[in-house]
N, C-alpha and C positions, 0 to 999 in steps of 0.2 A: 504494500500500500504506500501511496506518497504521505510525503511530510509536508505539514505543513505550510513552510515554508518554501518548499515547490510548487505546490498548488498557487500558493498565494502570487507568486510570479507567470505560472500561467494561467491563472484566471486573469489577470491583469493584462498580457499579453492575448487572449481571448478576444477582447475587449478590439482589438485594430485587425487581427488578422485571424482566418479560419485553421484553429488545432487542427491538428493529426488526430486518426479518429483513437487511437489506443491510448492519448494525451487525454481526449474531450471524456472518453471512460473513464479513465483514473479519477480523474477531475470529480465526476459524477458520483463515483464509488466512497471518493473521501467528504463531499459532501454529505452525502448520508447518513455519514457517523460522525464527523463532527462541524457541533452545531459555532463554535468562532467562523472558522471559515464558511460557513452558510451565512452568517452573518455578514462577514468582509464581501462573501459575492455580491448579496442584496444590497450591502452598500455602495459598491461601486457600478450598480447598475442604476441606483436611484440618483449619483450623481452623474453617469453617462445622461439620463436621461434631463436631469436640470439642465446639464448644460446644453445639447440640445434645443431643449427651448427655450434657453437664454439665447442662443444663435439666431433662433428665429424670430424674437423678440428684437434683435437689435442687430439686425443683418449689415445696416450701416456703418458698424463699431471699427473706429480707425485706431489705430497704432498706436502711440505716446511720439508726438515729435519729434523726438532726440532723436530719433533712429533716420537713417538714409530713405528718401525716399524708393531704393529697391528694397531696400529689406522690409520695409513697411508692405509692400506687393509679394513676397514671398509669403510675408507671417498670414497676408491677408487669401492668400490661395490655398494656402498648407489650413487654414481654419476652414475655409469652404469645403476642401478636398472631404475634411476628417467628418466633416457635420453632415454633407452629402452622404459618405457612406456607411453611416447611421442609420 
């Protein structure tokens, strides 16, 4: 069975990109017996999903000045890319 601490980096990693399906088991199997990491899951799904609709909420949301304006266009693509594929 995984440790804790494994899980917790791939449910995390879950989160941007699709497990390996003997990863997405484990995952599942250590879920079920324990209830912290049930917990850590559920919370990082209720904040995937705030953020989300904070995205949607404020799709206009620009950058802090100080940055170039390319990297302002990066951070602002790389936030669209992540939110889209949600």
């Amino acid at each position: 069975m995984m440790k804790c601490e494994e899980v917790s980096k791939l449910v995390s990693q879950s989160l941007d990109r699709r497990l390996p399906l003997h990863q997405r088991i484990g995952i599942r199997l250590h879920l079920m017996m324990c209830k912290l990491c049930t917990q850590n899951f559920l919370q990082l799904l209720d904040l995937r999903k705030t953020f989300q609709l904070f995205m949607k909420e404020n799709d206009n949301i620009e950058p802090p000045e100080i940055l170039p304006h390319e990297k302002k266009a990066e951070i602002k693509k790389e936030i669209h890319r992540i939110s889209d594929k949600q």
